[in-house]
N, CA, C, O and CB atoms as a CASP TS submission, in Angstrom:
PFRMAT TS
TARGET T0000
AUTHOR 0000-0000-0000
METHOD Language model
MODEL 1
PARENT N/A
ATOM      1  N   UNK     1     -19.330  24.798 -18.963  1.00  0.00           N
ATOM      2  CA  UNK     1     -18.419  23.783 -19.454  1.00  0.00           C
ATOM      3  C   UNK     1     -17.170  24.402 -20.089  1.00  0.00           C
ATOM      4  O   UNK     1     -16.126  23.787 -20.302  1.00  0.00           O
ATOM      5  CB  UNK     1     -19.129  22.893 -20.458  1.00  0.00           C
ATOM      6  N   UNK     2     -17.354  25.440 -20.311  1.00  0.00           N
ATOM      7  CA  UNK     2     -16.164  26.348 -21.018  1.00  0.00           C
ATOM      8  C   UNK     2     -14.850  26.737 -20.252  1.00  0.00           C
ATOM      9  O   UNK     2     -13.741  26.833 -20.776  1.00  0.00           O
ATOM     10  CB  UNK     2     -16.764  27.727 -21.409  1.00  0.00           C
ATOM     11  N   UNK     3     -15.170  26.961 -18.830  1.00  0.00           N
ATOM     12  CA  UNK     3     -14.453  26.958 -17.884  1.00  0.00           C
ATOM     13  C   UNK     3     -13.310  25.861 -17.505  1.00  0.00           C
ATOM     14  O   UNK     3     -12.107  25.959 -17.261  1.00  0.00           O
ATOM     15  CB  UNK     3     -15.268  27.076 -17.095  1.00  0.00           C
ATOM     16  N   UNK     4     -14.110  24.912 -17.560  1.00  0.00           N
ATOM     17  CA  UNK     4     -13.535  23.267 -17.245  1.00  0.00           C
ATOM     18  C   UNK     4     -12.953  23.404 -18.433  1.00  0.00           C
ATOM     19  O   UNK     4     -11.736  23.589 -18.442  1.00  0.00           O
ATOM     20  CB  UNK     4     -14.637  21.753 -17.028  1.00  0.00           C
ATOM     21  N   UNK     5     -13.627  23.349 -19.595  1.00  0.00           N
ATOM     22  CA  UNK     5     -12.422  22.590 -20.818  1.00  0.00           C
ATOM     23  C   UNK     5     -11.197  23.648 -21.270  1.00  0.00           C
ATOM     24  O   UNK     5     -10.260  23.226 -21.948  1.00  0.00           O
ATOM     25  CB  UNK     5     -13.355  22.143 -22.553  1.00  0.00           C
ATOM     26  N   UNK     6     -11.273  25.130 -20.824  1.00  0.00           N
ATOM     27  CA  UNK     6     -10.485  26.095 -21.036  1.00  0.00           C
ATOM     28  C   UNK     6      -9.405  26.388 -19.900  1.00  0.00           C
ATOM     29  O   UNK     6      -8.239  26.687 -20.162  1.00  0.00           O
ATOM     30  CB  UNK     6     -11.296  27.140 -21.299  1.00  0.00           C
ATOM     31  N   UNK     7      -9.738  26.312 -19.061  1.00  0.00           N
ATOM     32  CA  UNK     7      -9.129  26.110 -17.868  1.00  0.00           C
ATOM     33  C   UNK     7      -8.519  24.971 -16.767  1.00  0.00           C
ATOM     34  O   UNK     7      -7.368  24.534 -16.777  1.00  0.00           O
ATOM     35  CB  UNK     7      -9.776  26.576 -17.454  1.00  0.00           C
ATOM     36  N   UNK     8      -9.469  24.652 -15.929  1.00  0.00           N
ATOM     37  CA  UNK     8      -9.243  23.498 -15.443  1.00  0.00           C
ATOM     38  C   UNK     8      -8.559  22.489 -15.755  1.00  0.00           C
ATOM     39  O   UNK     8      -7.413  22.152 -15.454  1.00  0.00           O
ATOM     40  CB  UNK     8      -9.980  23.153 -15.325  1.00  0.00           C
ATOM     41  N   UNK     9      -9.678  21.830 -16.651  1.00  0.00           N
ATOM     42  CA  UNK     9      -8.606  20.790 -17.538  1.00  0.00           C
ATOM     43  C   UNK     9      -7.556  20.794 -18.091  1.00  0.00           C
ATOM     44  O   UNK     9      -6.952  19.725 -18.190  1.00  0.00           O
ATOM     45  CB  UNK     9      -8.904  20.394 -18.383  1.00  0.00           C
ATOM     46  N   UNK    10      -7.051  21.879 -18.578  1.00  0.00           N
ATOM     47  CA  UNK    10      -5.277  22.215 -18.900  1.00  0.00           C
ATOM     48  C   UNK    10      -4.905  22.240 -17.749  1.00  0.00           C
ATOM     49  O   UNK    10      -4.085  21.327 -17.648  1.00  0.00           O
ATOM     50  CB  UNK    10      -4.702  23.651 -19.658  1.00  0.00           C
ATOM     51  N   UNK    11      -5.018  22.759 -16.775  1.00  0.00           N
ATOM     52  CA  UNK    11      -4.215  22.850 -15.538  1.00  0.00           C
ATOM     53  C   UNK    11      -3.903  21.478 -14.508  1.00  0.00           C
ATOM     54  O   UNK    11      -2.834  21.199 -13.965  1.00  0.00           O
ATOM     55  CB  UNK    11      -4.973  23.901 -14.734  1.00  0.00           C
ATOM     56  N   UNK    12      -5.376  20.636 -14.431  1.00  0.00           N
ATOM     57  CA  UNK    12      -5.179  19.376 -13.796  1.00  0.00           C
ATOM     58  C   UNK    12      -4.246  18.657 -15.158  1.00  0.00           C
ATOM     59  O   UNK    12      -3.933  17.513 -14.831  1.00  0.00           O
ATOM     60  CB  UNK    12      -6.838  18.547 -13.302  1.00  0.00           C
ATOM     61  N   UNK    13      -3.883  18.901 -16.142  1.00  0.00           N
ATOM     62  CA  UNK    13      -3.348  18.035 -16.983  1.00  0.00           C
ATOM     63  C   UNK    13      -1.988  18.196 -16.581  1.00  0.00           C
ATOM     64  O   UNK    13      -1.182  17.321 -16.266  1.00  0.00           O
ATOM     65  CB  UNK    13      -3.656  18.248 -18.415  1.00  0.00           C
ATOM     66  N   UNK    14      -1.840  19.455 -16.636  1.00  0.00           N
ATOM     67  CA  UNK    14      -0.515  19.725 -16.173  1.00  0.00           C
ATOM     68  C   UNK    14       0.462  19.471 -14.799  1.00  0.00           C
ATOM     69  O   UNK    14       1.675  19.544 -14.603  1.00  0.00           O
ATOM     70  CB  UNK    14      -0.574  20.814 -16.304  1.00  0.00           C
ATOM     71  N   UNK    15      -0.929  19.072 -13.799  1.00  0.00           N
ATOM     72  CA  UNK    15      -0.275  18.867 -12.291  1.00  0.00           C
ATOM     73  C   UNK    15      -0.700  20.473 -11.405  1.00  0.00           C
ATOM     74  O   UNK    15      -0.693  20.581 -10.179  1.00  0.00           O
ATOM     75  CB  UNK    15       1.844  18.592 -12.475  1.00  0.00           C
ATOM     76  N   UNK    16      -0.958  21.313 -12.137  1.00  0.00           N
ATOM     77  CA  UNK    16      -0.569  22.721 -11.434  1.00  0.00           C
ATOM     78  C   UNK    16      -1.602  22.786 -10.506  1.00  0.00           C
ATOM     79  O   UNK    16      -1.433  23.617  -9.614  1.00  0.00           O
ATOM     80  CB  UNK    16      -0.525  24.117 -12.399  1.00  0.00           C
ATOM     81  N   UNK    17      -2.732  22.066 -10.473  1.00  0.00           N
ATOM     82  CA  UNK    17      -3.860  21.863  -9.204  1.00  0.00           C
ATOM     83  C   UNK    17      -4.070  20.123  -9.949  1.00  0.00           C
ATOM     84  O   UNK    17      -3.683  19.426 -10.887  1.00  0.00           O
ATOM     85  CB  UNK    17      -5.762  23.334  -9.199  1.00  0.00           C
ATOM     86  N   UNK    18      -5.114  20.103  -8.541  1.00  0.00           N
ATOM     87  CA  UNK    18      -5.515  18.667  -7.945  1.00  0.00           C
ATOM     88  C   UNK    18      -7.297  19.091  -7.671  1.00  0.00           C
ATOM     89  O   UNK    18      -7.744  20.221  -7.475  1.00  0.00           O
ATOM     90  CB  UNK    18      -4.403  18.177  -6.164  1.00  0.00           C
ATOM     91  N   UNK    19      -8.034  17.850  -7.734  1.00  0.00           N
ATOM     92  CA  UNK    19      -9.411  17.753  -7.213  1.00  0.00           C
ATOM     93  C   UNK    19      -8.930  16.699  -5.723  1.00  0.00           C
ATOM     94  O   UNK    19      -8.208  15.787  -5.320  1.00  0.00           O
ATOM     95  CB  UNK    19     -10.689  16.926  -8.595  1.00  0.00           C
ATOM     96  N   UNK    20     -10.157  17.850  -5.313  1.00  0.00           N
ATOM     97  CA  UNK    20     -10.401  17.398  -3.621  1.00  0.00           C
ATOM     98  C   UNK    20     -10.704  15.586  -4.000  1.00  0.00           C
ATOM     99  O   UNK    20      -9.834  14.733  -3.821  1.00  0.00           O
ATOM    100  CB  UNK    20     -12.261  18.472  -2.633  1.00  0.00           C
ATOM    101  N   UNK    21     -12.046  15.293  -4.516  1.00  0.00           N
ATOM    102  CA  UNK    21     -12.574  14.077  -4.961  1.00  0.00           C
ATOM    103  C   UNK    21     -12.208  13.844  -6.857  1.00  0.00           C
ATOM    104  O   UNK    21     -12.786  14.153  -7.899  1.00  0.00           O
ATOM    105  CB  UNK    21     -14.356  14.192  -4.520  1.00  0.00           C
ATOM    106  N   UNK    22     -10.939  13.138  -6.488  1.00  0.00           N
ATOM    107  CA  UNK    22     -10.618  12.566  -8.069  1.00  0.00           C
ATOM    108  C   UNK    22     -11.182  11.133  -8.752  1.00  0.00           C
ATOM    109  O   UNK    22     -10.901  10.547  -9.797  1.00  0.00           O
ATOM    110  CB  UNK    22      -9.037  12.369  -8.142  1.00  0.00           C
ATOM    111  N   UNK    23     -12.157  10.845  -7.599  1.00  0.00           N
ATOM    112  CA  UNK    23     -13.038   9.605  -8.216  1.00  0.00           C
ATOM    113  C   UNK    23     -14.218  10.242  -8.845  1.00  0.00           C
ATOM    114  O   UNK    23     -14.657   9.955  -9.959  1.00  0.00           O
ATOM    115  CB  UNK    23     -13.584   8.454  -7.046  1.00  0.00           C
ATOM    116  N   UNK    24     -14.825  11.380  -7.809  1.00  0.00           N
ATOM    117  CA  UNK    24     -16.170  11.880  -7.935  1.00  0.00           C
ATOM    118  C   UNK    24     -15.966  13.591  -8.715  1.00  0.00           C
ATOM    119  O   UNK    24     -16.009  14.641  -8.074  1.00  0.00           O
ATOM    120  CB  UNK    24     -16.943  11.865  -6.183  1.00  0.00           C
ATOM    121  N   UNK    25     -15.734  13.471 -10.291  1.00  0.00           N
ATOM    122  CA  UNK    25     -15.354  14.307 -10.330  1.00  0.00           C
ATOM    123  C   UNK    25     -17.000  15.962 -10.316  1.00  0.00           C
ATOM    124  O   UNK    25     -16.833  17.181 -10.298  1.00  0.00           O
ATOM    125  CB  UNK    25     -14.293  13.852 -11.527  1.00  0.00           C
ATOM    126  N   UNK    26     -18.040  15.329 -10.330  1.00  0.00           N
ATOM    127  CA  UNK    26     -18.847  15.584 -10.010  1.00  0.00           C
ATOM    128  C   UNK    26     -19.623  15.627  -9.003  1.00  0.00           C
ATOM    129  O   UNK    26     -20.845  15.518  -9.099  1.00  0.00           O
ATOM    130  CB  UNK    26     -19.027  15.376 -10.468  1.00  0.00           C
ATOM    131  N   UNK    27     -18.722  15.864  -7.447  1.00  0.00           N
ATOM    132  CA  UNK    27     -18.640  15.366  -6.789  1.00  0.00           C
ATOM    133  C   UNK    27     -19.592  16.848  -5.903  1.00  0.00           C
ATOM    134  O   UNK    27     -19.029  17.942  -5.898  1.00  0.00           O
ATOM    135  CB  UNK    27     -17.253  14.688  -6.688  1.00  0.00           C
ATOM    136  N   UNK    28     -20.865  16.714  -5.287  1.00  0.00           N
ATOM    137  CA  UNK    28     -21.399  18.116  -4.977  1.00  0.00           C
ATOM    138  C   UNK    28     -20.135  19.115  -3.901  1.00  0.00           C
ATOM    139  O   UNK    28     -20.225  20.340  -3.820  1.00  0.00           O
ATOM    140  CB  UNK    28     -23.084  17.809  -4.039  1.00  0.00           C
ATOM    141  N   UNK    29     -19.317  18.518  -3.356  1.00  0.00           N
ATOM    142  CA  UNK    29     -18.383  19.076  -2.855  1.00  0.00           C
ATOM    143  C   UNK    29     -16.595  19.471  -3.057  1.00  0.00           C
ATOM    144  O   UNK    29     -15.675  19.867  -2.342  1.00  0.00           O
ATOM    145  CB  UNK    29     -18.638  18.546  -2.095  1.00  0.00           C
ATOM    146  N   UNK    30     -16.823  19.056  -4.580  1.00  0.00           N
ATOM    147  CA  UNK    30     -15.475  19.412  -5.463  1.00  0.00           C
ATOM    148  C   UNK    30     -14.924  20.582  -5.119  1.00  0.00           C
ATOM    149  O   UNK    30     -15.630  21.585  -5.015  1.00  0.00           O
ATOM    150  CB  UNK    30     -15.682  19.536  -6.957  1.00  0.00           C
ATOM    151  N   UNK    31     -13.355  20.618  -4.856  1.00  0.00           N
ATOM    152  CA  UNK    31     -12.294  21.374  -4.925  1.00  0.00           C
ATOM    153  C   UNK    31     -11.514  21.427  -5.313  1.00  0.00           C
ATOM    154  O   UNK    31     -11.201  20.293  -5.678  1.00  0.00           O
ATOM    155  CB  UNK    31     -11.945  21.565  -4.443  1.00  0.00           C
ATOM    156  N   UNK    32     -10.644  22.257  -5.606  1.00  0.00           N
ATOM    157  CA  UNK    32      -9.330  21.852  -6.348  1.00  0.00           C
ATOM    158  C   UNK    32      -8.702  22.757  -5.587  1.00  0.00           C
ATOM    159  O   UNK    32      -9.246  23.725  -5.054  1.00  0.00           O
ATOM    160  CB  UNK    32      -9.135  21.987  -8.022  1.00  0.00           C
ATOM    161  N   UNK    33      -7.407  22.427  -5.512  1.00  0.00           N
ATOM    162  CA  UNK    33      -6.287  22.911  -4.674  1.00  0.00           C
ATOM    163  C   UNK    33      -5.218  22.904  -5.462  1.00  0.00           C
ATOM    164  O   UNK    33      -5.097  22.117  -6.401  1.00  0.00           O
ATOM    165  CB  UNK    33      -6.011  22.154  -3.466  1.00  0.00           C
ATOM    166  N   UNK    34      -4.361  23.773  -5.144  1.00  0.00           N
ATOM    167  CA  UNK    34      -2.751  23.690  -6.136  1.00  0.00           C
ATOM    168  C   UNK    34      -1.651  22.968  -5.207  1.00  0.00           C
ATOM    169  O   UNK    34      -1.340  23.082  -4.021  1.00  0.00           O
ATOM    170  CB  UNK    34      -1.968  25.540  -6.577  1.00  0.00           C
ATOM    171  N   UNK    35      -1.207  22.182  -6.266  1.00  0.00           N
ATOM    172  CA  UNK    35      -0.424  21.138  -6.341  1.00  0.00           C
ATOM    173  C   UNK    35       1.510  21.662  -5.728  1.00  0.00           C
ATOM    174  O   UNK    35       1.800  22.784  -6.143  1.00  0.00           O
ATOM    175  CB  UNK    35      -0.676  20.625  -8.131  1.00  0.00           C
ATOM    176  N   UNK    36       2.294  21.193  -5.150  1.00  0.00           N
ATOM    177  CA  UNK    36       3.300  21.804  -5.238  1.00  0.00           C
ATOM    178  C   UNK    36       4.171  22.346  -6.510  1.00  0.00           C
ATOM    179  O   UNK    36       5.053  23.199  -6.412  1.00  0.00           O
ATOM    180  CB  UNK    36       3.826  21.157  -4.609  1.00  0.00           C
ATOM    181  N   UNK    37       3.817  21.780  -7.578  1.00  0.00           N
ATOM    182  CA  UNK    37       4.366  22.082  -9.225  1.00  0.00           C
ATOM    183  C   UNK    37       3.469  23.472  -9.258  1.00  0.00           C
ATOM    184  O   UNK    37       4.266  24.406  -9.344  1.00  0.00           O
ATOM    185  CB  UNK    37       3.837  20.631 -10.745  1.00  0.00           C
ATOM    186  N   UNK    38       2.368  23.862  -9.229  1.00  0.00           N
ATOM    187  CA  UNK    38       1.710  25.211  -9.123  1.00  0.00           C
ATOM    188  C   UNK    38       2.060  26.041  -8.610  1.00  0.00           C
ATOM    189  O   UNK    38       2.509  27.062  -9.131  1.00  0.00           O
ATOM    190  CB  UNK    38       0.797  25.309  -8.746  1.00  0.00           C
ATOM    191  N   UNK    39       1.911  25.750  -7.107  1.00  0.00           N
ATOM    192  CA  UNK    39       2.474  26.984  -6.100  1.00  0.00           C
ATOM    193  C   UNK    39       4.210  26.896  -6.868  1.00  0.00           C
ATOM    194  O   UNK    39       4.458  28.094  -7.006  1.00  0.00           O
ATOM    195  CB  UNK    39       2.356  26.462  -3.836  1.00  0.00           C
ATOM    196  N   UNK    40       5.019  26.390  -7.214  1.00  0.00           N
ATOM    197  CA  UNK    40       6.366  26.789  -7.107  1.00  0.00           C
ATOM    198  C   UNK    40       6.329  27.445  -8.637  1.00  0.00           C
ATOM    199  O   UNK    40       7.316  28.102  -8.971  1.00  0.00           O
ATOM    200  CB  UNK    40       7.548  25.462  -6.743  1.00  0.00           C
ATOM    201  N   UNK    41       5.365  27.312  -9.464  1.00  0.00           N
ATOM    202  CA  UNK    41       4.722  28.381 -10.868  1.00  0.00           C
ATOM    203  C   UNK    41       3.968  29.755 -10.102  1.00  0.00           C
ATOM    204  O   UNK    41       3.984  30.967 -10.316  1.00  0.00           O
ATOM    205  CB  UNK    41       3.163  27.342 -12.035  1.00  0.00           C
ATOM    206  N   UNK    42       3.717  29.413  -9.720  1.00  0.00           N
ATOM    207  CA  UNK    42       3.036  30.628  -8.806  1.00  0.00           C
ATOM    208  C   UNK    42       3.913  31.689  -8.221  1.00  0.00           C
ATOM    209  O   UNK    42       3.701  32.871  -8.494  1.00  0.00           O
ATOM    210  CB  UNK    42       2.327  30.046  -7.561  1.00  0.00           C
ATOM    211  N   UNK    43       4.765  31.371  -7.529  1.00  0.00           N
ATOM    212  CA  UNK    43       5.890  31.818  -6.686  1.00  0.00           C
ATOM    213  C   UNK    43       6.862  32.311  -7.599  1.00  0.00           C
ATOM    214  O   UNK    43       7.488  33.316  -7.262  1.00  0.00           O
ATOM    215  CB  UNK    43       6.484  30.730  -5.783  1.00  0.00           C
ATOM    216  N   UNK    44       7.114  31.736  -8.778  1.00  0.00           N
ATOM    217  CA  UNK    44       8.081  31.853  -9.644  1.00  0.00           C
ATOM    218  C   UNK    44       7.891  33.596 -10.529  1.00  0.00           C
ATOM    219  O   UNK    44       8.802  34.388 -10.768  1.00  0.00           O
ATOM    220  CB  UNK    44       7.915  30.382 -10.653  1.00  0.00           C
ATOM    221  N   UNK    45       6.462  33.746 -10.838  1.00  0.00           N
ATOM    222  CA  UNK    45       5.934  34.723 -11.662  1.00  0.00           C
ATOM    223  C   UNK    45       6.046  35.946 -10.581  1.00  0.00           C
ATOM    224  O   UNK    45       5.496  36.227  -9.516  1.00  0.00           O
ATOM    225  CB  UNK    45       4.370  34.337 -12.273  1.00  0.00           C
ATOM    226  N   UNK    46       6.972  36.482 -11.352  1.00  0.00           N
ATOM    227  CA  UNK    46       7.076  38.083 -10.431  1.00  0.00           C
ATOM    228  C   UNK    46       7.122  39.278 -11.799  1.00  0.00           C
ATOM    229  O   UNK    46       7.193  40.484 -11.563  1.00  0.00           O
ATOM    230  CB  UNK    46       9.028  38.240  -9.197  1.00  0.00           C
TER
END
């Protein structure tokens, strides 16, 4: 749970990733993917 509330969850707050299933967030096949606001944070850091 440390993961999610340290990580994750700041980041989906922010937009910088997305869940595959945002209804099911417990969803046995959850993903998260980065968002275009991420990748262009991503891209940015050199």
């Amino acid at each position: 749970m440390n993961f999610f509330k340290n990580y994750l969850k700041p980041a989906l707050e922010a937009n910088f990733i997305a869940m595959q299933f945002p209804d099911s967030p417990k969803h046995p096949n959850q993903k998260y993917y980065l968002t275009d606001l991420g990748r262009n944070l991503l891209n940015h850091q050199s």
